[in-house]
C-alpha distance (Angstrom), angle and dihedral (degrees) to the residues before:
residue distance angle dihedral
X1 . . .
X2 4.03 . .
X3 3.51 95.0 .
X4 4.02 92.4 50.0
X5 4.11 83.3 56.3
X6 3.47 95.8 46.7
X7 3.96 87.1 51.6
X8 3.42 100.8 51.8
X9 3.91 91.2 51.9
X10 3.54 91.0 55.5
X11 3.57 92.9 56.1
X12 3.67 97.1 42.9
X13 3.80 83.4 49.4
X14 3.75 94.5 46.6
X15 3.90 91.3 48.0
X16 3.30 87.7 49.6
X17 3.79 97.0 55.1
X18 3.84 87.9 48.0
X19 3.90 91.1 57.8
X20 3.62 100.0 49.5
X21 3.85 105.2 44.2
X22 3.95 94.9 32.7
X23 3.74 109.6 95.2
X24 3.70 95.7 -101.7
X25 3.54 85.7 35.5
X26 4.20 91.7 60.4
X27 3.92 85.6 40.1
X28 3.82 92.3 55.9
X29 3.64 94.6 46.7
X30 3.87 98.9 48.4
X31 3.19 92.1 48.2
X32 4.22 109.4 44.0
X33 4.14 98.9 -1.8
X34 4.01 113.7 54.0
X35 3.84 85.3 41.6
X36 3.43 90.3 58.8
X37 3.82 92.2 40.0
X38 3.94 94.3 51.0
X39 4.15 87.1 50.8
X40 4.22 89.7 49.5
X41 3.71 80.6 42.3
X42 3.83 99.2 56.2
X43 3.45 85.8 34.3
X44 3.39 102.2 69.5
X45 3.78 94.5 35.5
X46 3.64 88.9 67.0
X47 3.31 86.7 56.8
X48 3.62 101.5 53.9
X49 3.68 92.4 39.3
X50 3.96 84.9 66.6
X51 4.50 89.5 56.3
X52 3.92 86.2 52.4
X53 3.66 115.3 109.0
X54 3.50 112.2 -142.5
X55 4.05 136.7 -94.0
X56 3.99 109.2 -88.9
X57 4.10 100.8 -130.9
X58 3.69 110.0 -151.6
X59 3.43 105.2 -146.2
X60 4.08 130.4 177.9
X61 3.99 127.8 -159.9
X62 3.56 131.7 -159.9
X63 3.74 105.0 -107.3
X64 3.69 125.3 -175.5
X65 4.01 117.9 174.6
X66 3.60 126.3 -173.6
X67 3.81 121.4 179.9
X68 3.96 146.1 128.0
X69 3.71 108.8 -53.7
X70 3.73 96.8 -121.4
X71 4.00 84.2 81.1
X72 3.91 87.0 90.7
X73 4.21 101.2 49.6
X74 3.42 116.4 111.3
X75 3.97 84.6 32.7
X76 3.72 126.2 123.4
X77 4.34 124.2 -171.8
X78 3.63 130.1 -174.8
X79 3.98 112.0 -142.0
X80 4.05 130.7 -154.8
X81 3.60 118.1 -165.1
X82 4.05 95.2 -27.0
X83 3.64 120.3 155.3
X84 3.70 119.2 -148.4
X85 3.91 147.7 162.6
X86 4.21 132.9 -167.1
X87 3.74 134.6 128.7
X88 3.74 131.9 -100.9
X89 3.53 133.1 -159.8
X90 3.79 86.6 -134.1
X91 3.81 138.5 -148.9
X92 4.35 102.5 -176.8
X93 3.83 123.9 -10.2
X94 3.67 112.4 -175.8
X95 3.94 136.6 -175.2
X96 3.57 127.5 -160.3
X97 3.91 87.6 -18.0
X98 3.70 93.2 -51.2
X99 3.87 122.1 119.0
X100 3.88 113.8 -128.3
X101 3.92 119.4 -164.5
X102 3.71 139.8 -176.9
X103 3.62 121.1 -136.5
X104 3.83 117.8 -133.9
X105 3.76 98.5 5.5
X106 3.47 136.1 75.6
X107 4.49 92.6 -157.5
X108 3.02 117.9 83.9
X109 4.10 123.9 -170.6
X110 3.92 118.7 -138.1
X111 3.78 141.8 -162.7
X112 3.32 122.5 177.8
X113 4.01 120.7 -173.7
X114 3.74 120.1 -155.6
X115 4.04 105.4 -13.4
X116 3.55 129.9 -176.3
X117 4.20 110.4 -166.0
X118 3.30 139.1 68.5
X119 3.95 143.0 -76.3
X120 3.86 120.5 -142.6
X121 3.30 125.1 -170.0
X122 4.26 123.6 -168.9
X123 3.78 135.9 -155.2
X124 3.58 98.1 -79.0
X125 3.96 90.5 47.6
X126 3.80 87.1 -108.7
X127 4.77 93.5 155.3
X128 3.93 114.1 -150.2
X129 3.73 106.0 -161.2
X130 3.99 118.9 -164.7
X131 3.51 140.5 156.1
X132 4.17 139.2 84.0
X133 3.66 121.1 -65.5
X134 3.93 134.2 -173.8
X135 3.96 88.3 -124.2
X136 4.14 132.6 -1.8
X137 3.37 112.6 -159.3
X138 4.11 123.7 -163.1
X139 3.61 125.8 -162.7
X140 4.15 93.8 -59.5
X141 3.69 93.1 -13.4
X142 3.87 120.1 100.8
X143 4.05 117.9 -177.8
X144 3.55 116.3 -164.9
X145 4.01 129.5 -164.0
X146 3.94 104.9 -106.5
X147 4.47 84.7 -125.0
X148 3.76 136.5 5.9
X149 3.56 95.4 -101.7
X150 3.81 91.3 54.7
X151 3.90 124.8 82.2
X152 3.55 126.5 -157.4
X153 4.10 109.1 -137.5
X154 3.96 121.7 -141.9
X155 3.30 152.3 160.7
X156 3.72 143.6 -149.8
X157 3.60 134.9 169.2
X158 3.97 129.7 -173.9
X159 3.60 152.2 99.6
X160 3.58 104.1 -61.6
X161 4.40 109.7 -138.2
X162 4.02 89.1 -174.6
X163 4.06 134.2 16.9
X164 3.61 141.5 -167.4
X165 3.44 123.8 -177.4
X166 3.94 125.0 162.5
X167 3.68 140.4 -162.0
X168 3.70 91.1 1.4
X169 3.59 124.5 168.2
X170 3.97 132.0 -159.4
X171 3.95 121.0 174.2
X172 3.91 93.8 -144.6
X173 3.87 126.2 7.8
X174 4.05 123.0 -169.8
X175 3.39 119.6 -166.5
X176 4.03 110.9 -175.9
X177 4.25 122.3 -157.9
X178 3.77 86.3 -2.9
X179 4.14 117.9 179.8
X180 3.73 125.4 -160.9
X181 3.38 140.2 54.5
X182 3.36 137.1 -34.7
X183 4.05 123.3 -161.6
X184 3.99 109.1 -175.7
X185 4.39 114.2 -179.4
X186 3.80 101.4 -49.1
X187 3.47 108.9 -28.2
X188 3.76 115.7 122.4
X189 3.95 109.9 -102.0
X190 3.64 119.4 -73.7
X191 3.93 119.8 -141.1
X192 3.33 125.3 -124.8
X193 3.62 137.9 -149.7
X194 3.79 126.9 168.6
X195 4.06 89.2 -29.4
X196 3.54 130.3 162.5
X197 3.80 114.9 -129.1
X198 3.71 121.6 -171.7
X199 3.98 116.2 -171.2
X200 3.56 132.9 -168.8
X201 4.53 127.4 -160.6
X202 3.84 92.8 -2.4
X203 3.61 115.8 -174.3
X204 3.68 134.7 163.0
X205 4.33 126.7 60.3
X206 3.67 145.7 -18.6
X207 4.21 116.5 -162.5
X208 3.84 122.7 179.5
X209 3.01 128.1 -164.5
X210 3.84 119.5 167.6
X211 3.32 112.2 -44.5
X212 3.96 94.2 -27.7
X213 3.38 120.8 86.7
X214 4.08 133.1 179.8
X215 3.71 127.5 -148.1
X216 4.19 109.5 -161.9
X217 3.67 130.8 167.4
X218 3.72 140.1 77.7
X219 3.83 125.8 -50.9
X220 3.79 129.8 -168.6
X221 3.71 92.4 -148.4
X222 3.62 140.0 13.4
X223 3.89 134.2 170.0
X224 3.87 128.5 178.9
X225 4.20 115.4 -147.5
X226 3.63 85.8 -17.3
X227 3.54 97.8 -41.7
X228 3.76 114.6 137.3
X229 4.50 95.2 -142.0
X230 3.74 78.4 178.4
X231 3.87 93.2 84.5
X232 3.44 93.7 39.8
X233 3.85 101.6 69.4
C-alpha cells in the first residue's frame, strides 16, 4: 500500500515539474502562480515578523554626578591598567614589602601608573588601595619596575582628601540616599535629595576633592527611585 502512495506522489510531483518549467508551464506560473506565491510569501512574513523579539539598542548618556563623598563607602572596584593620583591622610603605605613613611606629615600625595588591583573603601570612608603598578610615585619619590614585564606590588590605605581616577569602568553602580546633582545629556541639572540612583556600564572619571566628589562619563543605563531616565532621553 506504501509503495502505491509513494508512486502517486512522484507522479503528481513529476507532472508538476513538467507544468511549471514547460513553456506554457512558465507562462501559467508568471502569470496566476508567483503572484500568488509572493502574497503567501508576505503573508506569512507578517506573521513571523510579529514572534520576533525586538533589536536591543545600546544606547549611552552623558552623566555627570556630583554629591557628598560618602556615596562611595561600603564600595569595592577592581582596576586593570588604570592610572591614578589623590592624597591620603595615611596610616601604612608599603612597596614591594617595604614600609615607606613621611616625616612631619601625616598626607601623603600618590600616583600610581598602570595598576591592576582593587580599591576598597569602608563605612567611615577609610580607602585601602592594593595591587601592582608599572611605577608608584610618593610625594617626590617615584619607584619604577626594574622591566616591563615586572610589576612593583603595594599597598596603601587611608582617608583619601583628593582623587583622580580616569577612564574607569564599573558594570553596575548603586548609589543609595544620594544628594546632589544630577546632569543627564542636555537637560538642565536635576536636584537631588536622599535619591536612589542605580547605574548600569559606567565609564569615564571620578575627582575628589574634600568631601565632594563628581562622577562624569557615559552610562548605558540609568534610573532614579526606580525610574528608568534611560527612556526618557
Amino acid at each position: 500500500m506504501n509503495w502505491k502512495i509513494l508512486l502517486s506522489l512522484f507522479i503528481i510531483i513529476a507532472i508538476t515539474g513538467l507544468l511549471i518549467f514547460s513553456e506554457r508551464g512558465r507562462s501559467l506560473r508568471e502569470k496566476y502562480l508567483d503572484k500568488y506565491l509572493k502574497t503567501v510569501s508576505g503573508y506569512f512574513k507578517g506573521i513571523t515578523s510579529m514572534f520576533k523579539k525586538p533589536v536591543a539598542v545600546n544606547r549611552t548618556l552623558d552623566v555627570t554626578i556630583t554629591a557628598s563623598s560618602n556615596v562611595l563607602h561600603g564600595k569595592n572596584f577592581d582596576l586593570e591598567g588604570n592610572s591614578f593620583d589623590g592624597e591620603l591622610k595615611y596610616e601604612t603605605v608599603s612597596v614591594s614589602g617595604q614600609n615607606i613613611n613621611v616625616k612631619g606629615s601625616d598626607k601623603i600625595k600618590f600616583n600610581v601608573i598602570g595598576m591592576t588591583g582593587s580599591i576598597s573603601i569602608d563605612g567611615s570612608g577609610k580607602m585601602i588601595i592594593s595591587g601592582e603598578a608599572k611605577s608608584v610615585g610618593f610625594d617626590s619619590i617615584v619607584i619604577n619596575s626594574k622591566s616591563e614585564k615586572e610589576m612593583l606590588e603595594f599597598s596603601l590605605i587611608g582617608t583619601p582628601t583628593s582623587l583622580s581616577l580616569n577612564n574607569f569602568e564599573l558594570d553596575r553602580l548603586i548609589l543609595p540616599g544620594t544628594s546632589g546633582l544630577l546632569k543627564l545629556n542636555d537637560w538642565s541639572p536635576l536636584a537631588l535629595e536622599n535619591d536612589n540612583l542605580d547605574i548600569s556600564y559606567f565609564k569615564g572619571d571620578i575627582e575628589q576633592e574634600g568631601n565632594s566628589i563628581t562622577l562624569s562619563g557615559r552610562v548605558e543605563k540609568i534610573s532614579l527611585n526606580g525610574v528608568d531616565l534611560s527612556l526618557k532621553t
